[in-house]
C-alpha positions in Angstrom: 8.1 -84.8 45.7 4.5 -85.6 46.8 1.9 -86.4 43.9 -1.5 -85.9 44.4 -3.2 -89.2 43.6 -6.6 -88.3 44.7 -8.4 -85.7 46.8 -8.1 -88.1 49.5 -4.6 -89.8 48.8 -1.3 -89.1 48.2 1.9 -90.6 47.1 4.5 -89.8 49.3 7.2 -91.9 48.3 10.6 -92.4 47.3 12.2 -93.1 43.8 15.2 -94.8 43.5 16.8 -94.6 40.1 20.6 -95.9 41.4 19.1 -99.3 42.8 20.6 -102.4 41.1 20.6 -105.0 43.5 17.8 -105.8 46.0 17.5 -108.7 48.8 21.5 -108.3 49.3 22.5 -109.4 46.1 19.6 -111.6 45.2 17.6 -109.8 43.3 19.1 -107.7 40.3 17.0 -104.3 39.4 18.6 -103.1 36.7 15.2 -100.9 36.2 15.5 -99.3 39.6 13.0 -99.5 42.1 10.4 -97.2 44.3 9.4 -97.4 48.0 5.9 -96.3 47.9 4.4 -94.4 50.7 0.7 -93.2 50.6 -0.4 -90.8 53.2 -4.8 -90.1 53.6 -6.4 -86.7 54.5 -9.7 -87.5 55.8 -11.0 -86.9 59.2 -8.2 -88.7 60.4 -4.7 -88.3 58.5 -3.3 -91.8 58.0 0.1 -92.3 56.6 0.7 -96.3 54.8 4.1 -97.8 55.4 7.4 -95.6 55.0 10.0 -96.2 52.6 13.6 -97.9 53.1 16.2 -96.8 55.9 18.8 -95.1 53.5 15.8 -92.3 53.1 14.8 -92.0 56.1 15.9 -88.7 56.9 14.7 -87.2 53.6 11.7 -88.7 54.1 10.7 -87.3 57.0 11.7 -83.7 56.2 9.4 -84.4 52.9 6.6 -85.6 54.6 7.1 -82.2 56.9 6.8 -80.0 54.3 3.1 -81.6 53.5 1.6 -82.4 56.7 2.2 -81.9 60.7 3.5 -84.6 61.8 1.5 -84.4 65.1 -1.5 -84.5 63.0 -0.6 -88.0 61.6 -3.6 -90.2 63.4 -2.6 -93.5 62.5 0.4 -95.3 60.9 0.0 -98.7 58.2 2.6 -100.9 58.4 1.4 -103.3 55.3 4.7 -105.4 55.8 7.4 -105.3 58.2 10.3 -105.9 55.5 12.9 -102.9 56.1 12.3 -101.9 52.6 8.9 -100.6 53.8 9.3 -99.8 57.6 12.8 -98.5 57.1 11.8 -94.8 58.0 9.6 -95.5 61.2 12.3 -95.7 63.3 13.3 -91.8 62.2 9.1 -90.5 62.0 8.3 -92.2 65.5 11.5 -90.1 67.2 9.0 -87.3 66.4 5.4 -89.0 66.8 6.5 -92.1 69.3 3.3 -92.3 70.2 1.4 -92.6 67.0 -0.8 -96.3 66.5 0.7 -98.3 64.2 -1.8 -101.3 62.6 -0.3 -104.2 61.8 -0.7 -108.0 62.0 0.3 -109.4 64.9 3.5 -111.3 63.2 4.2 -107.8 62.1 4.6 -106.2 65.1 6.6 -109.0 66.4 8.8 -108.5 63.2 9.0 -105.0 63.9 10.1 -105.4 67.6 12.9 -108.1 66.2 13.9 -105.2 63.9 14.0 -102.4 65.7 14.0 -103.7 69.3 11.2 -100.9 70.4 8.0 -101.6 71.9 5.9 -99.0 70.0 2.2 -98.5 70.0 1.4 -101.4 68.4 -2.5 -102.2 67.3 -2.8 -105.7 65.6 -5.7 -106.3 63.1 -7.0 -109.8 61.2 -8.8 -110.0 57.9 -12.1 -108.2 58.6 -11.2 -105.5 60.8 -11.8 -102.3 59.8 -10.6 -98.6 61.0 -13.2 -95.8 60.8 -11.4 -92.3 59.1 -14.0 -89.7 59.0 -15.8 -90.2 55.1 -14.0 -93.6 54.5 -13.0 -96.7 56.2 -9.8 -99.1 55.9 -10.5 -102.7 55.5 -7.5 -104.9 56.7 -6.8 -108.4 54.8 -4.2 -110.3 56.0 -2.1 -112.1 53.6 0.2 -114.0 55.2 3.3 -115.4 53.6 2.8 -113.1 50.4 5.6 -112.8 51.0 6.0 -112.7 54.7 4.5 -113.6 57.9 3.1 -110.5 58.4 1.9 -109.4 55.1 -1.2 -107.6 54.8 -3.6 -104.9 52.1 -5.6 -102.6 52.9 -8.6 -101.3 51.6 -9.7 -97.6 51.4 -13.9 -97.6 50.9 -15.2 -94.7 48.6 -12.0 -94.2 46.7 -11.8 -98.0 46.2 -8.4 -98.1 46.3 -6.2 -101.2 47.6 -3.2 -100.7 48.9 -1.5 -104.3 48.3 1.9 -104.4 49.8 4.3 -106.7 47.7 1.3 -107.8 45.3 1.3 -106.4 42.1 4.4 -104.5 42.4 7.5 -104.3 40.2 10.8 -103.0 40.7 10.8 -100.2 38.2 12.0 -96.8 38.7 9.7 -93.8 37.2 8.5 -90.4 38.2 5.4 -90.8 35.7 3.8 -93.1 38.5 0.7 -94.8 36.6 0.7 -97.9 34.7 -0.8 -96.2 31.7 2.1 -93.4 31.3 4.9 -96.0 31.1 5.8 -98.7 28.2 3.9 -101.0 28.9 6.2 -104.2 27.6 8.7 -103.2 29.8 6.2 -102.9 32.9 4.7 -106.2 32.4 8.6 -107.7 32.1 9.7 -106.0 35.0 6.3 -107.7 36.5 6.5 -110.9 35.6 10.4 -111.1 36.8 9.5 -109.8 40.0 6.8 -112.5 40.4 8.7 -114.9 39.0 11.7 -114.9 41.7 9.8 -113.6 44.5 6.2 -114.5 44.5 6.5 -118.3 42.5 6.6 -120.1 45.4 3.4 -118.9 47.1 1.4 -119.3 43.8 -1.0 -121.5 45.7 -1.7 -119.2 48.4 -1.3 -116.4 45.7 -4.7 -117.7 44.0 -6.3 -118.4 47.4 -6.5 -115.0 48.6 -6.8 -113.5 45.3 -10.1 -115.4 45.2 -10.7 -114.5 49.3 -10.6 -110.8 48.2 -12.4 -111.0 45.0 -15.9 -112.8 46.8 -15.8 -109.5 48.8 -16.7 -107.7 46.2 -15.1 -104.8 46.7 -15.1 -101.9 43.8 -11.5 -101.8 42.5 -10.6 -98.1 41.0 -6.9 -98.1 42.0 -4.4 -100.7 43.1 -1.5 -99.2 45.0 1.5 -101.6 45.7 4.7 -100.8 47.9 7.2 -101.2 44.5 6.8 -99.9 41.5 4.0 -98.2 39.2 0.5 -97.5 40.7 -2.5 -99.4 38.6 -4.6 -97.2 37.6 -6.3 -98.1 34.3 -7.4 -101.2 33.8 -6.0 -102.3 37.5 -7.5 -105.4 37.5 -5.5 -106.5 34.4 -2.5 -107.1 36.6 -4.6 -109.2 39.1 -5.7 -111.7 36.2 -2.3 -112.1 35.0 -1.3 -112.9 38.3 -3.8 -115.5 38.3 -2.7 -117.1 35.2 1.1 -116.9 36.3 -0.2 -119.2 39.9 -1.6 -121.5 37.3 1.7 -123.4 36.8 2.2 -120.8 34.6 4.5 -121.5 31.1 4.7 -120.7 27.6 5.6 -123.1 24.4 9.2 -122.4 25.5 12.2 -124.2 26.4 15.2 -122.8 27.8 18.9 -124.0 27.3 21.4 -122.9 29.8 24.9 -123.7 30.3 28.4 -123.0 31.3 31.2 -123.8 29.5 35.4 -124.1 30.1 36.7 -124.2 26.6 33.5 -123.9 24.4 32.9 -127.6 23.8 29.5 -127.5 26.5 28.8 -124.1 24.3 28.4 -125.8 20.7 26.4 -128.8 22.6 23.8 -126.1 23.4 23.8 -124.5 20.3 23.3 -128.0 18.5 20.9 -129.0 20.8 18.5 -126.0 20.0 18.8 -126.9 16.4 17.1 -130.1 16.9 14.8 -128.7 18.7 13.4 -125.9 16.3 13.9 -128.9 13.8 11.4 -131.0 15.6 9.1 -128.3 16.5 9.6 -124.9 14.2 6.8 -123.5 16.8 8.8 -123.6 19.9 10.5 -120.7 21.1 14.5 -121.3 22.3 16.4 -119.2 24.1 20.2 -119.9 24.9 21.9 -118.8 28.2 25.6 -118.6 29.6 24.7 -118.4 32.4 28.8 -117.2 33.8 27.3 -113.9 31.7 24.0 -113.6 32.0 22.0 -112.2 35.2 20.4 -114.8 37.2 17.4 -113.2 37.9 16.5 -113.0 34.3 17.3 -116.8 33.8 15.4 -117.5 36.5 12.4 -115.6 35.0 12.9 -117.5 31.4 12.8 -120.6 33.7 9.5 -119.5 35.0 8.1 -118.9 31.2 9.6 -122.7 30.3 7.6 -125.8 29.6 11.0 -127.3 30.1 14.4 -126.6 30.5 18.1 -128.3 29.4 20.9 -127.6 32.0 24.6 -128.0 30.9 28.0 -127.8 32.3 31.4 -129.1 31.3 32.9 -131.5 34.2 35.6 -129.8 36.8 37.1 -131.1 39.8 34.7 -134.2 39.5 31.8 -132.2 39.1 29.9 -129.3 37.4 31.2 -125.7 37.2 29.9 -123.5 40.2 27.4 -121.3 38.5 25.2 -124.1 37.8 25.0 -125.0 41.5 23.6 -121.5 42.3 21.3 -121.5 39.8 20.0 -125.0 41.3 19.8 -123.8 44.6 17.2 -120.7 43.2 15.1 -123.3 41.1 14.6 -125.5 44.3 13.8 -122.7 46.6 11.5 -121.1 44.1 9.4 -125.1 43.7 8.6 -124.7 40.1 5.5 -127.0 39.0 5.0 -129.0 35.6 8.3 -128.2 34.3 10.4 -130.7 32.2 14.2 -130.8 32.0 17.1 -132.4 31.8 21.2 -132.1 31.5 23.7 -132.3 29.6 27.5 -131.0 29.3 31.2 -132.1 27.4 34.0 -134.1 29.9 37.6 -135.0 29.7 38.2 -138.0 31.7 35.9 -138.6 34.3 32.7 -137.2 33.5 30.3 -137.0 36.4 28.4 -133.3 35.8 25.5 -134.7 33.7 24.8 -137.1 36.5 25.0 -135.1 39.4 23.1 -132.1 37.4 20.3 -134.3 37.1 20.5 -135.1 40.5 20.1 -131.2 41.0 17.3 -131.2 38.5 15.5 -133.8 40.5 15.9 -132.5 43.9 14.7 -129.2 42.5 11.4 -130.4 42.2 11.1 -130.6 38.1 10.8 -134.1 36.4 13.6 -135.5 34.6 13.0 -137.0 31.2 16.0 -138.4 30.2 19.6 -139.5 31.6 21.4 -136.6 30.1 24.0 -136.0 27.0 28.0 -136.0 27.6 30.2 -135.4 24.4 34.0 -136.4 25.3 36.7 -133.2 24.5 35.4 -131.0 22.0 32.4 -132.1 20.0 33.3 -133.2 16.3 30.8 -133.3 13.2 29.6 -136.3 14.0 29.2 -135.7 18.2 27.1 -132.0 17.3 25.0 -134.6 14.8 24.3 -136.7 18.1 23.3 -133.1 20.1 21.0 -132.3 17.6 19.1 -135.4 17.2 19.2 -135.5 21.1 17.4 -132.2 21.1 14.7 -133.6 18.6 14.2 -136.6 21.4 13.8 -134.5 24.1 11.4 -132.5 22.0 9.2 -135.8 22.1 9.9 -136.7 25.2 7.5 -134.0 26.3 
């Protein structure tokens, strides 16, 4: 269903309530998610990015039912991802000729995805497209997070419509970031940046500062997932300047996998010396065989530091742990602390090669790690706990 966001503007999305896995199997949205489309009535009728190939059909009958297609001036295709341009393959069988502005990395994108040589019209930072009453301002943005990643800029209803930035994958029909819990909004926020946007931070803060020094009048920010800013909107672009800072809170997280429980009571006994050391410091404790990845990831992001554990198998660590290592060093975390640790039976080698992992993920090692042999008796879960106070000072 179209909602009226403005006289000029109107959402012409898609809500998806059933979505719990984005990015193949990547990225869990246990929240649901939202394609957002935004189609302009001014002189010219513009219509900004489509919404993801499963909807494509409904999409286009629902976009019927608001507007004549042949009417449709102009087509913005913000990002190429098939999450936004899923549809255009569907609309442009009944428009083929319609313009579609783009970078030029996005149109080559498009052509890889859809192997059609459409009406292409690539734009740089700068350019702008004349409407009738109001104008659209392109920006590129380049690598946030694709190639060919761009906003756009509506003058007189001052509304930026920022592709990936700022967006969330949260399902709700109540649209606006000041009719839904906010707690939850700014979780599903931070996850989102935290395992998508984390390792762009620098250019994150570059062209957040590019676009504030044009001064442009911000009444609305429009993103392609999620809730629409509408009160406040610039609150979401400061917090996403504090979280490229090398974001983290007084935090450390303990996560672990464990055959028989031994690596289990480790953790539990290393968080006691911690809180004993520092009462202020917030633990949290993760199995990480149980707990979504995602979510790990994002307590990672919120860490000062982080303690990594796995009981030894095969001559190594157990297989969760390697997958988690393989996020951490893709994502390129900055000024975090950590270290490993993890119970053995004969030979022992997962503390070592976890802090191997720990190292060539990019976060700085403080100690050699903690093995406890078999299962940890009173005086071995002694040892975990005054290793946790250590490693408390170690920092």
């Amino acid at each position: 269903m179209a909602k009226k966001l403005t006289d000029k503007v109107t959402w012409v999305g898609k809500v998806d309530w059933e979505l719990k896995n984005f990015h193949g199997n990547e990225y869990s949205t246990f929240k649901g998610s939202s394609y957002n489309s935004y189609l302009i009535y001014d002189e010219k009728t513009v219509l900004i990015d489509t919404v993801w190939q499963p909807f494509d059909k409904e999409f286009v009958a629902r976009l019927k039912q608001g507007v004549d297609l042949e009417k449709i001036d102009y087509i913005i295709a913000n990002h190429a991802e098939i999450d936004h341009s899923g549809a255009l393959p569907e609309l442009l069988r009944e428009i083929p000729d319609t313009p579609i502005y783009c970078t030029a990395k996005g149109a080559q994108i498009l052509k890889g995805h859809y192997h059609e040589d459409w009406n292409f019209v690539t734009v740089k930072t700068g350019d702008t497209l004349d409407i009738g009453e109001n104008k659209l301002i392109f920006v590129e943005a380049p690598m946030l997070h694709w190639p060919d990643s761009m906003f756009t800029y509506m003058t007189g209803e001052n509304i930026l419509f920022s592709n990936d930035a700022f967006g969330q994958h949260y399902a709700t029909e109540s649209l606006y970031n000041d009719t839904v819990d906010h707690a939850e909004l700014y979780q599903e926020a931070l996850k989102y940046y935290a395992n998508i946007l984390t390792p762009f931070s620098g250019l994150v803060k570059r062209k957040i500062d590019e676009v504030l020094k044009l001064n442009l009048p911000v009444d609305m920010i429009c993103p392609s997932h999620g809730v629409i800013w509408k009160e406040q909107p610039i609150q979401i672009v400061e917090q996403y300047l504090k979280w490229a800072d090398d974001y983290q809170e007084n935090q450390i997280t303990i996560i672990y996998d464990t055959m028989w429980q031994a690596t289990r009571k480790m953790a539990d006994h290393i968080a006691e010396g911690i809180r004993l050391e520092d009462p202020n410091i917030t633990v949290k404790i993760y199995n990480l065989s149980k707990e979504d990845k995602n979510d790990v990831v994002t307590e990672i992001f919120r860490s000062k530091a982080i303690l990594i554990g796995s009981s030894t198998i095969n001559n190594g660590y157990l297989h969760s742990l390697g997958g988690l290592l393989e996020m951490v060093k893709g994502l390129k975390f900055k000024k975090k602390k950590a270290a490993a640790f993890g119970s053995y039976g004969w030979s022992g080698e997962a503390v070592k090669q976890l802090t191997e992992g720990l190292q060539k993920s990019g976060l700085e090692v403080v100690n050699s790690g903690h093995r406890a042999l078999w299962v940890p008796d009173a005086e071995a879960l002694a040892e975990c706990v005054n290793y946790g106070r250590a490693f408390v000072k170690q920092l």
